[in-house]
C-alpha positions in Angstrom: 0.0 0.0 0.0 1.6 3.2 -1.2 1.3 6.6 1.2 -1.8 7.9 -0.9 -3.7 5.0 -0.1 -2.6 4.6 3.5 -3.6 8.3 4.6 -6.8 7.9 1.9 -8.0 4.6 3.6 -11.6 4.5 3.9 -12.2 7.8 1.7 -14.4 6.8 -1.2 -14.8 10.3 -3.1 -12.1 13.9 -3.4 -11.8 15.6 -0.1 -14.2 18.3 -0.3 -11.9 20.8 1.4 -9.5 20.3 -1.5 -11.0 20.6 -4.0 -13.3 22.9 -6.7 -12.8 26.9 -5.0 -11.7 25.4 -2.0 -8.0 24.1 -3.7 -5.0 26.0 -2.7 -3.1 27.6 -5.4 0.7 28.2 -5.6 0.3 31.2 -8.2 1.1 34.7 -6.0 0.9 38.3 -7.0 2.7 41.3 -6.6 0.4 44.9 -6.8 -1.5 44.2 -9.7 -3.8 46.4 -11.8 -7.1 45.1 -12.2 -10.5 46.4 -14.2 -13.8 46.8 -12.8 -17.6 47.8 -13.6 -20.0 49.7 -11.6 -18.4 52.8 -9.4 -15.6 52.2 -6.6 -17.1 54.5 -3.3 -14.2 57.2 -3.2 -14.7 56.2 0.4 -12.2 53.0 -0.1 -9.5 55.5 -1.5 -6.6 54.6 -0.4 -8.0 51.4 1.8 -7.2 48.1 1.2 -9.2 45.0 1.8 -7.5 41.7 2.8 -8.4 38.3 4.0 -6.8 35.3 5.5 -6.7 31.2 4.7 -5.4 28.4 5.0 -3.4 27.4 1.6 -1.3 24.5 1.9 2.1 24.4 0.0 2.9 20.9 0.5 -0.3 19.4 -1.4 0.9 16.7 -3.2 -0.8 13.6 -1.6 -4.7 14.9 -2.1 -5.6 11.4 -0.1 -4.4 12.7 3.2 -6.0 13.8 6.1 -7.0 17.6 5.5 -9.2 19.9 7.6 -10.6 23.5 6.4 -8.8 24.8 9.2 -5.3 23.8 8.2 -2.8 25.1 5.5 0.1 27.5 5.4 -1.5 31.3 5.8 -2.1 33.1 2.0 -3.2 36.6 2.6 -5.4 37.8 -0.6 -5.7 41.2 -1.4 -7.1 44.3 -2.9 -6.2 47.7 -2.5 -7.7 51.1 -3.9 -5.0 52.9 -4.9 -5.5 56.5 -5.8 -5.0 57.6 -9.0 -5.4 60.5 -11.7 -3.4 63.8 -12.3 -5.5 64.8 -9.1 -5.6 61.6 -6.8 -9.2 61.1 -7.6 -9.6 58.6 -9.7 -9.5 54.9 -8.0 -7.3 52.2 -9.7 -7.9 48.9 -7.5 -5.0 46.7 -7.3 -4.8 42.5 -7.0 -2.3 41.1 -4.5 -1.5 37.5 -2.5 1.3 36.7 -0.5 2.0 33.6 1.8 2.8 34.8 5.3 6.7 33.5 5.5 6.4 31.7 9.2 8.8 29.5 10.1 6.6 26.2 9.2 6.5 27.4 5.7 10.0 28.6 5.1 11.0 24.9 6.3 8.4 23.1 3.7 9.7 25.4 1.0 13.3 24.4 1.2 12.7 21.1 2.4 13.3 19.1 -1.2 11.6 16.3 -0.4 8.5 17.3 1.5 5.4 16.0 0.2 2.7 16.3 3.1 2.6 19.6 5.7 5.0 19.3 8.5 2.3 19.9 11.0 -0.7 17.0 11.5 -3.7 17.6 10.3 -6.5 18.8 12.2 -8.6 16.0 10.6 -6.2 13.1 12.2 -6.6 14.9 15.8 -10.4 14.8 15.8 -10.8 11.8 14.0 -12.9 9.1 16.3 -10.9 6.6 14.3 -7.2 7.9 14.5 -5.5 5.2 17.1 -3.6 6.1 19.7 -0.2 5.0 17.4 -1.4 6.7 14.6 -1.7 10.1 16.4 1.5 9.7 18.1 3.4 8.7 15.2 1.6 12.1 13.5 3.3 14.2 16.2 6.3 12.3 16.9 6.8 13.0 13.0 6.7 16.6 13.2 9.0 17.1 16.5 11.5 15.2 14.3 10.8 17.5 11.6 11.1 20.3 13.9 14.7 19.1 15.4 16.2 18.4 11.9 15.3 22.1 11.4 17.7 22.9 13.7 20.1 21.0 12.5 23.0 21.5 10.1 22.1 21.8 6.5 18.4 23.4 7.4 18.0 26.6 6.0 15.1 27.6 8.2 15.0 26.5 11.8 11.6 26.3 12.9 11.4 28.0 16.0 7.1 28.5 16.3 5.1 26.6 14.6 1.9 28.6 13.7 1.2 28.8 10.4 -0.5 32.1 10.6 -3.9 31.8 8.8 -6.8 31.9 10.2 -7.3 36.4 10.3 -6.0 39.8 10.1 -6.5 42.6 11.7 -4.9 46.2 12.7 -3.7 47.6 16.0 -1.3 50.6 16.9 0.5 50.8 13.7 1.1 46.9 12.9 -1.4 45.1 10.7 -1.3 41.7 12.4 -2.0 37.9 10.7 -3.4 35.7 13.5 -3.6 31.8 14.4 -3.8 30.4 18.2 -1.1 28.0 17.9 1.5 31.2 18.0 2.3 35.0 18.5 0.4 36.9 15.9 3.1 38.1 12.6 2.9 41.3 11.3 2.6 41.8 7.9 3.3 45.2 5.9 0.4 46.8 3.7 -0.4 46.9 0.8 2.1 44.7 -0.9 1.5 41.9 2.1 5.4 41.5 2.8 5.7 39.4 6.2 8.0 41.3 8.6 8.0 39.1 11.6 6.4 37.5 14.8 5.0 40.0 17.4 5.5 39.6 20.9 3.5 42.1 22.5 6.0 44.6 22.9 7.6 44.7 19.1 7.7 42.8 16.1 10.9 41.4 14.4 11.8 43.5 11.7 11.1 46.6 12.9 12.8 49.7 13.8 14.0 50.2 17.7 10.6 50.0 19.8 10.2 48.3 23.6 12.5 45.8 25.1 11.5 43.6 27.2 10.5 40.0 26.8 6.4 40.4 25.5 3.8 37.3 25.6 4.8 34.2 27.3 7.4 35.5 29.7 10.1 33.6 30.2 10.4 30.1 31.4 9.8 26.3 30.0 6.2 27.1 29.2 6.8 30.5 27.7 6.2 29.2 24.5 2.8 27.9 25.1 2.0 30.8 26.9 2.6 33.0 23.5 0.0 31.1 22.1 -2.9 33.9 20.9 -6.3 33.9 19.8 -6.8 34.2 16.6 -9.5 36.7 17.5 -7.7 39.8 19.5 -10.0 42.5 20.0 -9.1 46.2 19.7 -11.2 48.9 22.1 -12.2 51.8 19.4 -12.2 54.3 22.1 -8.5 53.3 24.4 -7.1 51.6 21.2 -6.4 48.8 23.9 -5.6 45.6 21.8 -7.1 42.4 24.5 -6.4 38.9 23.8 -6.0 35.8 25.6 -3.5 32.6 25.3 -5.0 28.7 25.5 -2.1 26.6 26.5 -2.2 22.4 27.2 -1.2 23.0 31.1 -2.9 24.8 34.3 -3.7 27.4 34.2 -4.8 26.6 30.7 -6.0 30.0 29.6 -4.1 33.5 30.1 -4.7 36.9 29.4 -3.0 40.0 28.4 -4.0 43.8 27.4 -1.6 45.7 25.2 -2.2 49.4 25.1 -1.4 51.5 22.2 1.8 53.4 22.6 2.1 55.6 18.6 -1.1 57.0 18.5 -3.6 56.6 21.9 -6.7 57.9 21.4 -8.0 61.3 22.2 -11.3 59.9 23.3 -9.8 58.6 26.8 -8.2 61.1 29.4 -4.2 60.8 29.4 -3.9 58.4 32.1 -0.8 56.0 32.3 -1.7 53.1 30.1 -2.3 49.3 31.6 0.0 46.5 30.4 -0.9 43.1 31.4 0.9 40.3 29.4 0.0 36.6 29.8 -2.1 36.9 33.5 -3.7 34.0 34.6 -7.3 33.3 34.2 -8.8 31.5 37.6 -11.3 28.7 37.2 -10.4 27.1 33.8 -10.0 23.5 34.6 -8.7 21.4 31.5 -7.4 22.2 28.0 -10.0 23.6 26.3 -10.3 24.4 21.7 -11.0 28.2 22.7 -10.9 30.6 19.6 -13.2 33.5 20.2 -14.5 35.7 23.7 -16.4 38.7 24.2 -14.9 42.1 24.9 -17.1 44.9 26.1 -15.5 48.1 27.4 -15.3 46.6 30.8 -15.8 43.5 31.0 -14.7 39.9 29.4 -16.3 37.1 29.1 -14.2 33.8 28.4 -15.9 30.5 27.4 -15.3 27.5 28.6 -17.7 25.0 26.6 -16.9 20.9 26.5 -14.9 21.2 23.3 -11.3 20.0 24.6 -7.9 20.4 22.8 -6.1 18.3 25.3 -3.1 15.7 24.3 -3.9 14.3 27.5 -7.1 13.0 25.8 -4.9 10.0 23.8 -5.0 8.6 27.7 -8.7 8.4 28.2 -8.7 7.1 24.8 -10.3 9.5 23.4 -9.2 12.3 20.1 -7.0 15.0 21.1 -10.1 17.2 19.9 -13.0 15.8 21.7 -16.4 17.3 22.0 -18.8 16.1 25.6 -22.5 16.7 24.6 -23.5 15.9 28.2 -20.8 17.9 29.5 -22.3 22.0 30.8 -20.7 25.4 28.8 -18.9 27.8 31.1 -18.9 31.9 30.3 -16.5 33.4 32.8 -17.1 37.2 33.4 -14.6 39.3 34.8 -13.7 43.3 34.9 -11.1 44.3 32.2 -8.4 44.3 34.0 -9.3 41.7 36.8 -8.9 38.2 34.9 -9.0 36.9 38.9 -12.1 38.1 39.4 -14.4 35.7 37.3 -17.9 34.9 37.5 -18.9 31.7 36.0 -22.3 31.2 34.5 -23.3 27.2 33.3 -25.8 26.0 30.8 -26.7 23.5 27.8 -23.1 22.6 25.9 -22.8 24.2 22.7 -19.9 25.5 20.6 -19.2 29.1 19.7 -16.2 29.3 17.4 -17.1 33.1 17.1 -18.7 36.5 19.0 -20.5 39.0 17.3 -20.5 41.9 20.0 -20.6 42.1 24.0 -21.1 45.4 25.6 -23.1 46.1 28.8 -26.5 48.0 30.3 -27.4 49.1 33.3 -30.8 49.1 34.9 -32.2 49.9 38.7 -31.5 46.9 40.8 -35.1 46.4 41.7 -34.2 45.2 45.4 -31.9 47.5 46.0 -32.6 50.7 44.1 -29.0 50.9 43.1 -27.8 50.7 39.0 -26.9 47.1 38.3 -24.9 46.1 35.7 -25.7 43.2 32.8 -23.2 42.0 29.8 -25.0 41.1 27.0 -23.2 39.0 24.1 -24.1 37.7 20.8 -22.3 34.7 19.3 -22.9 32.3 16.6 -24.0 29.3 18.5 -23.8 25.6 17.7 -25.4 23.1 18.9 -22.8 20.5 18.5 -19.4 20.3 17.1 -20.2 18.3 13.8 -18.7 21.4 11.5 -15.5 20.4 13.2 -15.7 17.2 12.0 -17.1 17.8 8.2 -14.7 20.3 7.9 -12.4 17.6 7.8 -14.5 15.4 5.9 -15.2 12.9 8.7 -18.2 11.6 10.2 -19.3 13.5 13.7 -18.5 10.5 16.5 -22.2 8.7 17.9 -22.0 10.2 21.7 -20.4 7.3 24.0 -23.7 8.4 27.0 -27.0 9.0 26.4 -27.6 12.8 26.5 -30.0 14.3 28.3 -33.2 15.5 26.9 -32.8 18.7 28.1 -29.2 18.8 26.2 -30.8 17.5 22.7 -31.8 20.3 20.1 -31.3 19.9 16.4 -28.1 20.6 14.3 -28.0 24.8 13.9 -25.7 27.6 13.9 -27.9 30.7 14.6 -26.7 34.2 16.7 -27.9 34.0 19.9 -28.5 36.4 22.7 -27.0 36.1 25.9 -27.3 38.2 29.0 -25.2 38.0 32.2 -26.8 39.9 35.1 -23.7 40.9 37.6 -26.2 42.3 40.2 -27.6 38.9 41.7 -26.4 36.5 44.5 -26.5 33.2 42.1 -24.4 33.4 38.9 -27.5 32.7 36.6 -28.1 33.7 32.6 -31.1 35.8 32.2 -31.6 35.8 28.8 -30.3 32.9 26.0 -31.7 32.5 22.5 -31.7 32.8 18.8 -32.7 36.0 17.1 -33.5 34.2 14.1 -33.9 30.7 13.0 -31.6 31.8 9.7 -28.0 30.4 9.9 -25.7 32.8 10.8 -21.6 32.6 11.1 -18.4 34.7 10.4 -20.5 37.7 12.2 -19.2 41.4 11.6 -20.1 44.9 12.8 -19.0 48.4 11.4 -15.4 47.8 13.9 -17.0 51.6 15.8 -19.2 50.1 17.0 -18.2 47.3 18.8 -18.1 46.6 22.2 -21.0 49.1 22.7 -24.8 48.6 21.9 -24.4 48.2 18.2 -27.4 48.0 15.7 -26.5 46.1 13.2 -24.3 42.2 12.9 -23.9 41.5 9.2 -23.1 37.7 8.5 -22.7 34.6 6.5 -25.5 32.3 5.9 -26.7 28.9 3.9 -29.9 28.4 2.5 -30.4 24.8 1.6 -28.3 23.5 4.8 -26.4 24.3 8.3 -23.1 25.4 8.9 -22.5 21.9 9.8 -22.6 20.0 6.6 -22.7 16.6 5.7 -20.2 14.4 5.1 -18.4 14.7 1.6 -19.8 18.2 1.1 -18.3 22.0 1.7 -19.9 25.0 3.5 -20.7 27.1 0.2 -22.0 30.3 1.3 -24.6 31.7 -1.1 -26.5 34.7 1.5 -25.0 37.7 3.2 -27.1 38.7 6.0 -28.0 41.7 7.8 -30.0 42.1 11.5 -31.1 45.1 13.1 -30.4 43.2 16.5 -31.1 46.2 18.4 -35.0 45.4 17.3 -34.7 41.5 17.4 -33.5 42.1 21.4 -36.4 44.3 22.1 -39.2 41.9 20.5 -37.2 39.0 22.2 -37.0 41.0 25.3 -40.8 42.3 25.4 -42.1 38.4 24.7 -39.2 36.0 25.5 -38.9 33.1 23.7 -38.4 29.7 25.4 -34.7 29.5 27.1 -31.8 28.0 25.5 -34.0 26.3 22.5 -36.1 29.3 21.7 -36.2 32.2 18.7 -37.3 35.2 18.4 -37.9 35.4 14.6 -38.5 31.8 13.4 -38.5 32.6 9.4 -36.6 30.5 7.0 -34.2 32.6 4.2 -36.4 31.9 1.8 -39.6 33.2 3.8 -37.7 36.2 4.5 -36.1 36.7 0.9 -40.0 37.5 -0.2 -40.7 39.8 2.9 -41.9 42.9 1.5 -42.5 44.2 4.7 -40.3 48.2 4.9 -38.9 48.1 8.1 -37.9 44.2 8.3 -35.3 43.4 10.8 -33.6 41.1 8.7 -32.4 42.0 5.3 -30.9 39.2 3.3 -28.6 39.5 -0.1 -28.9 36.0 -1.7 -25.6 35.3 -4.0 -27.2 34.5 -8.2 -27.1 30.9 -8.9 -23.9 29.2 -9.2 -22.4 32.3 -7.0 -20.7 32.1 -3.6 -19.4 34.3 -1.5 -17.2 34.5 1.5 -17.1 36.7 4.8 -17.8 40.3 4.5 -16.7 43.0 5.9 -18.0 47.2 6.5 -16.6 50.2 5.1 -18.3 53.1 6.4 -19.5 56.2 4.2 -17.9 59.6 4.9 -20.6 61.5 6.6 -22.9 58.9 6.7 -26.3 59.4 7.8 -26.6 56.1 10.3 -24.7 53.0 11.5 -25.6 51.2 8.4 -24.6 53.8 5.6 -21.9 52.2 4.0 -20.3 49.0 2.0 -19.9 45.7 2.0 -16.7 44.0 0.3 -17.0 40.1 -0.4 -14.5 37.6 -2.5 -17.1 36.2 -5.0 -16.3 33.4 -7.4 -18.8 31.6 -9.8 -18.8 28.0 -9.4 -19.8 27.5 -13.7 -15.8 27.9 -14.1 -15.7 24.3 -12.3 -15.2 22.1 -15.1 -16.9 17.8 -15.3 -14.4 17.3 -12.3 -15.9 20.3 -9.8 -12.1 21.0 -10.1 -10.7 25.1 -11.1 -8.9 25.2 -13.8 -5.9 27.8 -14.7 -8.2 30.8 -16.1 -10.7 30.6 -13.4 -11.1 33.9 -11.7 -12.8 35.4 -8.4 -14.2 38.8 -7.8 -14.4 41.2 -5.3 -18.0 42.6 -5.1 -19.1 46.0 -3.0 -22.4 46.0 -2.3 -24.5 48.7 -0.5 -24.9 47.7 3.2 -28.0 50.0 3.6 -30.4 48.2 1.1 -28.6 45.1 0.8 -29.8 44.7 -2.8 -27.5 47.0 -5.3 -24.3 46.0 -6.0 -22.3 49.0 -6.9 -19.0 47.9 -8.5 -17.1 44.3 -9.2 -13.6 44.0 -9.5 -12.5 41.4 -11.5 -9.3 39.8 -9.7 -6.5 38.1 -12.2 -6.7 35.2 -10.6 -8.9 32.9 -8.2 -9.0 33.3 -4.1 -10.3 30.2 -2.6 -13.2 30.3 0.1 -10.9 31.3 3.2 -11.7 32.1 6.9 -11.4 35.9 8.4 -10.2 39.5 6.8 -9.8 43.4 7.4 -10.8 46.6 5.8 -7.9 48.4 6.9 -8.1 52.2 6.1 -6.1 55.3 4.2 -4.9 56.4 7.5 -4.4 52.9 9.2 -2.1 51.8 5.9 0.0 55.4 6.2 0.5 55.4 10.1 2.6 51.8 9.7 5.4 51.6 11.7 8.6 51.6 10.1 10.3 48.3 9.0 14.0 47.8 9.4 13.7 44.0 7.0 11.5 41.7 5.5 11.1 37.5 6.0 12.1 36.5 3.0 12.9 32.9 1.2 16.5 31.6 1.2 18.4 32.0 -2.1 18.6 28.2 -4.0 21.7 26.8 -3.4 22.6 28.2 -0.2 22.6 25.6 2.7 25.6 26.4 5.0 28.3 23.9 4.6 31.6 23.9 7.0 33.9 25.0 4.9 33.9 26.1 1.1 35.6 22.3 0.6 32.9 20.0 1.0 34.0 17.2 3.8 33.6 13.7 4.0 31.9 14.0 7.2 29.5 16.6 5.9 28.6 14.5 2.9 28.3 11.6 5.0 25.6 13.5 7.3 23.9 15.5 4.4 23.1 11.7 3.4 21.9 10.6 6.2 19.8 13.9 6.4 18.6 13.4 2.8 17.8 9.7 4.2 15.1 10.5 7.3 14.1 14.1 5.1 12.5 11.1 2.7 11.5 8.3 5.7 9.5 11.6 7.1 8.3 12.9 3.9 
């Protein structure tokens, strides 16, 4: 049995996540002109638009275990530069770059490389990976990871994120995220990767702070640097807060990084607070965590039954493991108190992502006093079965009979939670669905957020769940738009049942022929054939409410697929902007030069934003060919005799 078969085993059809829109491609660009119809908003003058992805480069073996989730990080983007003897014409510009980390730069100069150094997400959640098998998987890579370090590598692999799951903008660094490392800035708008960012400074840069910056120093440090690949920046402090997941107690840290170029006016000139990797109390086991909620003063950390845990492989169980009879955990806690949590337990659920959290206050009505509530809204699931189909495998039959209070049917929809701080049992007031539409990768005009926003724009699916089946890809075909602000006040006025209940129980298509004015949900389906991927807000200057402005979307038409469902060379995506306000017109397209497959998370990143970069001393770049360091310019029977040997386990591992 050759290596395709062996990692193919069982696998009767293509993996869906590797094929049609969803392939990687090896093809990058540098700044390149492209045409368009419609009219660009001058309002993107000078912006740039970018989004994130997984694109493996070692893709050879197309029967392997693959997950949506894995892949070296490709950053695709477009930026609006300006043009015209006058600066006011608008000439958008194409451009992808992979993220140089230090996983790629090893797989590009490794010769004989044919599957990612890294194991696939699909073999850790896989019910049928064995305990060998797994531990063969990571044994593999920590060999890969010494022989890095050894002579004759050309890239030591020192972190091993591979950068691509988002991207997103804080105090003069544009930053590529993914929680298994420090986030690496990248340089806009030609996408060059400058280096890992630790808090304090990024490499690459010119002189900033010393110091040593997330993680700290000892054994664990490097855990410890671990960071969400959803950091959140405070529009009015310009505060960036994340948090850190690591495999030992205390399992979740948490760290505040103010902004030190350009702090905002809107706060008095206090001294800024700097807490880097704090302890979180009360987290009790290794936990997949990728998103919280950040209001302007308060956090809320979730702690749901979806474990990462290596310790897992003991109770024989997958290293991602999901416990439907198992409770989900949101700890609360003042900004800068991560001590200080409140717990609050219900029904298990996932929540890969947050929409908004910001708080209220209302008279206590013992007391008299103002008491304060956190709300959040977050794209629910009710089990963890896109985990699964994302790596084309079959969601696991629970091991114990869940409870009937625990069983609701498979659905992603944005929920309302609210977490009363005021009363002497830590209890949720309020948790359900504002609409019975599927909703994920939420978004909010980024002013907005952590206050009592409006309006969540989002993805959705109209002819299945986020959790699809087995052999088949999430395709998004709907952008969606809620006024949540009236969704929470009907839900509010005449609450739906707890936990299982909606407030708006319409289906996309019931609310697609809505001719009602004023509905609260406004819904643009994609045309036939036509996908789309997350969106994102660009306000409009002088806009007339929190809603006036654009959405930009990667589009591709799926009629370039040929008898295969596979892209060939000419296909092409498009970037669409579409007028958030009606949700109907779409006022220009930009026809890209090449494709960009369906990816995770991006970033409008503004004029200003792009021109207030910090400067950079150096760029990562790849090794020249025919460079590996040898001894001496005479080649040496000893080194020959190890560069065999090297070549030897190089091809055992490949």
């Amino acid at each position: 049995m050759d290596v395709a078969d062996e990692q193919g085993r069982g696998r009767k059809h293509v993996h869906p996540y590797l094929t049609g829109n969803f392939a990687p491609i090896q093809q990058i660009q540098p700044l390149t002109p492209c045409t368009y119809t419609g009219r660009i908003p001058h309002e993107l003058a000078g912006g740039q638009y970018v989004r994130n992805g997984g694109n493996p480069v070692t893709n050879e073996v197309l029967g392997r275990d693959a997950h949506w989730f894995d892949g070296d990080g490709m950053l695709s983007g477009v930026s609006f530069r300006k043009s015209g003897d006058r600066g006011t014409d608008i000439q958008p510009e194409f451009v992808n770059q992979y993220i140089l980390t230090d996983v790629y730069l090893s797989s590009r100069t490794s010769k004989y490389l044919t599957t990612p150094i890294l194991p696939s997400i699909a073999t850790l959640v896989n019910p049928l990976s064995s305990l060998v098998r797994i531990t063969l998987c990571i044994f593999r890579t920590l060999l890969l990871v010494l022989l890095s370090h050894l002579p004759g590598s050309e890239q030591a692999i020192k972190k091993i994120s591979v950068a691509n799951t988002a991207i997103m903008y804080h105090d003069g660094r544009a930053l590529a995220t993914c929680e298994s490392g420090p986030p690496m800035r990248i340089a806009l708008p030609g996408l060059e990767t400058v280096g890992w960012y630790n808090g304090k400074r990024a490499e690459g840069e010119c002189a900033s702070e010393a110091g040593s910056g997330f993680g700290g120093d000892g054994i664990l440090g490097f855990m410890k640097e671990w960071t969400t690949a959803h950091p959140r920046v405070d529009p009015v402090t310009s505060e960036l807060i994340s948090f850190h997941s690591t495999f030992a107690p205390p399992y979740i840290h948490y760290s505040i990084v103010p902004a030190t170029q350009n702090r905002s006016s809107k706060v008095p000139s206090l001294d800024p607070v700097r807490l880097l990797t704090a302890p979180v109390a009360g987290i009790f086991s290794a936990k997949m965590m990728h998103d919280f909620g950040v209001s302007r003063r308060y956090t809320v950390i979730m702690d749901l039954p979806l474990s990462l845990d290596p310790l897992n492989l003991v109770k024989n169980r997958p290293v991602v493991s999901y416990d439907p009879t198992a409770r989900s955990r949101f700890g609360v806690f003042p900004r800068y108190q991560p001590d200080n949590v409140r717990w609050f337990e219900t029904n298990p659920c996932c929540i890969f992502h947050t929409a908004n959290s910001w708080e209220s206050t209302e008279p206590n009505s013992k007391s008299g006093n103002q008491a304060t509530t956190v709300n959040m809204l977050a794209c629910r699931l009710t089990s963890a079965s896109l985990v699964f189909s994302a790596g084309d495998i079959a969601a696991p039959i629970p091991c114990a009979e869940i409870p009937i209070e625990n069983q609701e049917t498979d659905q992603c929809r944005l929920y309302y939670y609210q977490f009363p701080l005021d009363t002497d049992t830590a209890s949720i007031r309020h948790q359900w669905a504002l609409s019975a539409v599927p909703f994920e990768f939420p978004s909010l005009r980024e002013s907005e957020s952590m206050a009592a926003a409006k309006f969540i724009y989002g993805c959705s699916v109209s002819d299945s769940s986020f959790g699809a089946a087995l052999g088949r890809a999430v395709k998004i075909d709907s952008l969606v738009k809620m006024n949540v602000e009236e969704l929470i006040s009907r839900g509010l006025r005449n609450p739906p049942v707890q936990i299982k209940g909606c407030v708006d129980v319409r289906s996309v298509t019931e609310i697609l022929s809505s001719e009602e004015k004023d509905d609260p949900i406004r819904i643009f389906k994609m045309p036939p054939g036509w996908y789309a991927q997350e969106s994102r807000f660009v306000p409009r200057e002088a806009g007339t409410s929190e809603d006036d402005g654009w959405l930009v979307s990667y589009v591709f038409d799926e009629s370039q697929l040929d008898s295969n469902e596979e892209c060939g060379p000419s296909a092409r995506s498009e970037l669409w902007i579409i007028d958030a306000k009606n949700m109907t017109d779409v006022v220009a397209k930009i026809q890209l030069p090449q494709r960009v497959p369906y990816g995770l998370h991006g970033s409008w990143f503004s004029e200003d934003e792009i021109r207030n970069q910090r400067p950079v001393e150096s760029f990562r770049s790849l090794p020249l060919a025919n460079t590996l360091t040898t001894p001496s310019s005479k080649v040496s029977y000893g080194w020959k005799l190890w560069m065999g040997l090297r070549k030897s386990i190089e091809q055992f591992l490949s």
